[in-house]
C-alpha positions as CSV (number, residue, x, y, z in Angstrom):
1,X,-46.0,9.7,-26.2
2,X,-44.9,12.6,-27.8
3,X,-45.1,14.8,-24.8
4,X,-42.6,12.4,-22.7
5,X,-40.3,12.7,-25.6
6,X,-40.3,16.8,-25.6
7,X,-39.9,16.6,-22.1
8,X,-37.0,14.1,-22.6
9,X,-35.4,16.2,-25.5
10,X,-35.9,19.4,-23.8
11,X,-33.7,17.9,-20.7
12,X,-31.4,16.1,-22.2
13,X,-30.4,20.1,-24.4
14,X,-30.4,21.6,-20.4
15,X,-28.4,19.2,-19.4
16,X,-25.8,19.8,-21.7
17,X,-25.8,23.3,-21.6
18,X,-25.7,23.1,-17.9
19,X,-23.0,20.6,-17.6
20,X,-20.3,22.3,-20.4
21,X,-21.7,25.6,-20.9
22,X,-22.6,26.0,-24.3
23,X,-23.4,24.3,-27.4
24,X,-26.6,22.6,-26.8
25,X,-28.9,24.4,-28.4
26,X,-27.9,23.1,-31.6
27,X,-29.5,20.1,-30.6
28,X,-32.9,20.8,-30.3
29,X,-33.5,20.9,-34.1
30,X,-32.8,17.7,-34.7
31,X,-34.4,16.5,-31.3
32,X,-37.3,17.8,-32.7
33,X,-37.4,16.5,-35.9
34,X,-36.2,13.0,-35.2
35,X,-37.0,12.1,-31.4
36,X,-40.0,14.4,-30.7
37,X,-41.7,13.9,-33.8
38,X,-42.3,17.3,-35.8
39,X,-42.6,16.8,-39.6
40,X,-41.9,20.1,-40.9
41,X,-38.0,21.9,-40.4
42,X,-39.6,25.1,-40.0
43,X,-42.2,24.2,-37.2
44,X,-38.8,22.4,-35.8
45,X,-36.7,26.0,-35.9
46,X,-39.6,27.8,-34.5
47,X,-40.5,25.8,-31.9
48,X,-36.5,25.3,-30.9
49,X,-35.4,29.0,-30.8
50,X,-38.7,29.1,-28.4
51,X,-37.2,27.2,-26.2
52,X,-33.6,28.0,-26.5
53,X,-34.3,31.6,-25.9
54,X,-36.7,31.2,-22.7
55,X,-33.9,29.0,-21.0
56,X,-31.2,31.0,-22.0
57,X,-32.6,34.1,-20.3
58,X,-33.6,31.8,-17.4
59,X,-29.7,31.1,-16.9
60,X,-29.0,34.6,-17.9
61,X,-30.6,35.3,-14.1
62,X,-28.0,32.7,-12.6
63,X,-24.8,34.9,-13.9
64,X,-26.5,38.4,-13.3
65,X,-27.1,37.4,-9.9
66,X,-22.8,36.4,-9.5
67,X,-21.7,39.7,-11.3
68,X,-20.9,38.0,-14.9
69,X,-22.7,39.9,-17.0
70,X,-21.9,43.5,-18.7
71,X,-25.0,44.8,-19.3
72,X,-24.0,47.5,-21.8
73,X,-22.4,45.3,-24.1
74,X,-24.8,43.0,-24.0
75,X,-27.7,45.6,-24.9
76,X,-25.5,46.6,-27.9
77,X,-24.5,43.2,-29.3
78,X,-28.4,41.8,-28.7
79,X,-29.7,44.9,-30.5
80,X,-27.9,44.9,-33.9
81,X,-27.9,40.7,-33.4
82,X,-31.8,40.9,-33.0
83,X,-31.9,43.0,-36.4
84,X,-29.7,40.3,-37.8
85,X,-32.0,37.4,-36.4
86,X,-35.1,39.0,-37.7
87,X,-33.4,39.2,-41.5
88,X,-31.5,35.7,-41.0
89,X,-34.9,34.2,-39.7
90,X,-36.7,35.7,-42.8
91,X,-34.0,34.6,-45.1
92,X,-34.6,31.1,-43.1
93,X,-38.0,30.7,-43.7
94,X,-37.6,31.3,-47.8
95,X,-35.4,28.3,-48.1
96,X,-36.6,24.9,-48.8
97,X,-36.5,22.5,-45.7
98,X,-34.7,19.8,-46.6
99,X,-32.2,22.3,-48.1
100,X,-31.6,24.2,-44.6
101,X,-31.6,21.4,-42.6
102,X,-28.7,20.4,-44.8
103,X,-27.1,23.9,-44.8
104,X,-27.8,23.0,-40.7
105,X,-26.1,19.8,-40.5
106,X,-22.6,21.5,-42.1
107,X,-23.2,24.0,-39.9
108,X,-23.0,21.0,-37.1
109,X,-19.8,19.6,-38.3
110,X,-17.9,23.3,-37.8
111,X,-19.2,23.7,-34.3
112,X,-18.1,19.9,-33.3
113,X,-14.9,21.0,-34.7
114,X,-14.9,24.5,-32.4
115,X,-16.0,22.2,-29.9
116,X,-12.4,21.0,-30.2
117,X,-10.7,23.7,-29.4
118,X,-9.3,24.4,-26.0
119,X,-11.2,27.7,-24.5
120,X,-9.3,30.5,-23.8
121,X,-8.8,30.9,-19.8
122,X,-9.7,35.1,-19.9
123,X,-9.7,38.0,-22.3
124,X,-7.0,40.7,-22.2
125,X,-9.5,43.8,-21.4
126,X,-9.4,44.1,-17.3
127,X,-11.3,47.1,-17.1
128,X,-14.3,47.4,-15.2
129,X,-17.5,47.2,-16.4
130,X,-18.1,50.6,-15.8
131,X,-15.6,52.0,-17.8
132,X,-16.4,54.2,-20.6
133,X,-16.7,52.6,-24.0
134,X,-14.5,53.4,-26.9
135,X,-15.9,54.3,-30.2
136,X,-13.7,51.1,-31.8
137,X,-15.4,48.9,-29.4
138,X,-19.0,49.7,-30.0
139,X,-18.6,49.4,-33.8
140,X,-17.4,46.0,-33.3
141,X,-19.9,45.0,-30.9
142,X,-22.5,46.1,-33.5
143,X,-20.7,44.4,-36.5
144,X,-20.1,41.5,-35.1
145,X,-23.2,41.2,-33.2
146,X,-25.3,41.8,-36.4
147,X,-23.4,39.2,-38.0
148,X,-23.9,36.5,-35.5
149,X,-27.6,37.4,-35.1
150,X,-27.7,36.9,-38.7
151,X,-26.6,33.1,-38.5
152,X,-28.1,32.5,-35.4
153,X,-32.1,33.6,-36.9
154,X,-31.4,31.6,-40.4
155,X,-30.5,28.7,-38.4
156,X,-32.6,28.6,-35.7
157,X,-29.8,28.5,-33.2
158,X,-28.8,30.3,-30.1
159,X,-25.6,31.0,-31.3
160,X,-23.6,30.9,-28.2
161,X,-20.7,29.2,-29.7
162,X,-20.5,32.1,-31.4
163,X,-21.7,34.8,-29.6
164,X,-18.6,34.2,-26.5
165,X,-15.8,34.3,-29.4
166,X,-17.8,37.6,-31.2
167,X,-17.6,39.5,-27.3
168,X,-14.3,38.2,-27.0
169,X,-13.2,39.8,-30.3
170,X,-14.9,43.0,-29.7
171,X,-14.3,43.6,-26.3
172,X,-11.7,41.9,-24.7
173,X,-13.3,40.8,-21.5
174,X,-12.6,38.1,-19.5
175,X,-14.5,34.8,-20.8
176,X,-16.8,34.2,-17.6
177,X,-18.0,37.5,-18.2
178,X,-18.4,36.8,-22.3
179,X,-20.3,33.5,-21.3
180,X,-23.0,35.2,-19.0
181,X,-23.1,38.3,-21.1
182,X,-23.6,36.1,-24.1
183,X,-26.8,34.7,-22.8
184,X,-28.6,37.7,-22.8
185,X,-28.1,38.0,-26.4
186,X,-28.6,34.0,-27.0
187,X,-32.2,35.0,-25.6
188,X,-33.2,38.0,-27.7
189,X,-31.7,36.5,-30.8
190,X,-33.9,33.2,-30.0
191,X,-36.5,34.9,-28.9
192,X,-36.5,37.5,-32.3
193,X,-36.5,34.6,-34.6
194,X,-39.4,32.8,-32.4
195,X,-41.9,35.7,-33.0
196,X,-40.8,35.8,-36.8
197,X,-41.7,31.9,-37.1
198,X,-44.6,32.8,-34.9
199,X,-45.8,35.0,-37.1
200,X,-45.9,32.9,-39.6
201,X,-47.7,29.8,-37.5
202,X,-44.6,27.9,-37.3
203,X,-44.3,27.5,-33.4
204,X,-45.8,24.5,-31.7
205,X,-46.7,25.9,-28.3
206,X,-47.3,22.7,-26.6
207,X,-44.5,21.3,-27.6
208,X,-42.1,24.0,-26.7
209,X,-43.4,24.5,-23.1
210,X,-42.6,20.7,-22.2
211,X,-39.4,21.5,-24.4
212,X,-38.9,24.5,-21.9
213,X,-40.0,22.8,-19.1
214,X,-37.4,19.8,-19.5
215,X,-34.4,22.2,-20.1
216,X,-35.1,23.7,-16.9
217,X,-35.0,20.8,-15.2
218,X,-32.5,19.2,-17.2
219,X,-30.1,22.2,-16.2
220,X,-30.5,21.9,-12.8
221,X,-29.0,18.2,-12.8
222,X,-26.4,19.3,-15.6
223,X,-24.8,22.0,-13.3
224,X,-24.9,20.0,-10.4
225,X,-22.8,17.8,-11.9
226,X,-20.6,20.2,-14.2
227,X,-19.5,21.7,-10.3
228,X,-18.1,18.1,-9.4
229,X,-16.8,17.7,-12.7
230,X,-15.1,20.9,-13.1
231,X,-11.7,19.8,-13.6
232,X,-13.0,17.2,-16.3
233,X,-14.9,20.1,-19.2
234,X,-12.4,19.2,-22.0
235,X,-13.0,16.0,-21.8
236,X,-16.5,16.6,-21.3
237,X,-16.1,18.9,-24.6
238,X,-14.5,16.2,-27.0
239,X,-17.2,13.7,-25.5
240,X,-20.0,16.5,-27.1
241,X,-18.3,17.0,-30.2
242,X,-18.2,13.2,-30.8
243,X,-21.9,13.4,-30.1
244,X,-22.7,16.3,-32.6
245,X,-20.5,14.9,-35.3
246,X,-22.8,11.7,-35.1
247,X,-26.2,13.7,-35.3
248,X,-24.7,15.7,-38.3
249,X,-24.1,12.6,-40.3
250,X,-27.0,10.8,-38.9
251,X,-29.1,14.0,-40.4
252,X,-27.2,14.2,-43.5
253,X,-28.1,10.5,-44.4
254,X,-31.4,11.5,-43.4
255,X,-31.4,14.4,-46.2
256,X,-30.0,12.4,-48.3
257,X,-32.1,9.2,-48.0
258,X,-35.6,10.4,-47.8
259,X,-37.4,7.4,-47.4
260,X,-35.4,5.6,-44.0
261,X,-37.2,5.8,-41.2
């Protein structure tokens, strides 16, 4: 039963991400604590930023291939965010459980909140990609980017929410550009706090292949529909925020209630 309910969770987080673009991730956490089964937060952080990072770099391909991705800041950002990811997941796994998911849930409640918030239509740097970088703009990507990478490993989370707004802040690019250029970073951050869990036998394989499996296919339907619903994303936003305010509370009754099924 349990595998029809990875696959499930797994494509219900790709659908999401491929209907609104960002945010989804967040879920698989609690997917996989309360819907798929796993008993321990740790195994549940593991096995998520698995997941989140292999279909993050699978959508990664989608914008490379239409030009949306800068690869240089990208490499930068992912480089001192995978430092950060490694220290955030270590930092991660120290904590008590129940105490993270917690910190988690809160964590929930700000991004319903930035969910909110009206995107902002482009950034004010035009320049091409293959201008040369300033020396102010590489110490921000690194800053920032450690930073996010940071919350992203000690949560578990890709971080994209945070990751487009971090590019934005450094660099100035347009925000198509900062969402596909953001996924290559969502990947490595994911994918450094995976092998840090892994390391410490707190992946479930299984489970995050049919986790993987189901975003991809859940994806597929979510931008199919996101194109004929284009004109429709902030209402599609508030609808999501509504939906991760409610797993926030649901999980901190959960914390604080330990014995309700």
């Amino acid at each position: 039963m349990h595998h029809a309910l990875a696959l499930f969770s797994g494509a219900a987080v790709g659908f999401i991400l491929g209907l609104i673009g960002g945010g989804g991730s967040i879920l698989a956490t609690p997917l996989l604590l309360y819907v798929v089964g796993l008993r321990d937060a740790h195994l549940a952080i593991g096995t998520g930023a698995l997941a989140v990072s292999f279909n993050a770099f699978v959508n990664l391909s989608g914008h490379a291939r239409a030009g949306n991705v800068r690869w240089r800041e990208a490499a930068l950002f992912a480089l001192a965010g995978s430092l950060g990811a490694f220290g955030g997941s270590t930092l991660g796994k120290l904590m008590d459980g129940q105490r993270l998911l917690l910190l988690f849930a809160l964590l929930m409640l700000v991004v319903g909140g930035l969910m909110l918030r009206p995107r902002r239509v482009g950034g004010e740097n035009t320049a091409p990609s293959s201008a040369p970088l300033h020396a102010s703009v590489i110490a921000k990507l690194l800053g920032v980017g450690f930073a996010v990478g940071v919350l992203s490993g000690f949560f578990g989370i890709g971080g994209g929410f945070l990751i487009v707004p971090g590019l934005l802040l450094a660099t100035g690019m347009p925000l198509l550009q900062a969402i596909g250029t953001s996924l290559f970073s969502v990947g490595c951050f994911g994918l450094a706090t995976a092998a840090n869990y892994a390391w410490s036998g707190l992946v479930a394989w299984i489970v995050a292949a049919e986790f993987i499996a189901g975003g991809i296919l859940g994806g597929w339907f979510g931008l199919r529909l996101a194109i004929r619903l284009s004109t429709g994303r902030n209402a599609l936003n508030r609808v999501f925020a509504g939906v991760i305010f409610l797993v926030a509370f649901y999980m901190i009754y959960r914390i604080l209630n330990p014995g309700t099924a």
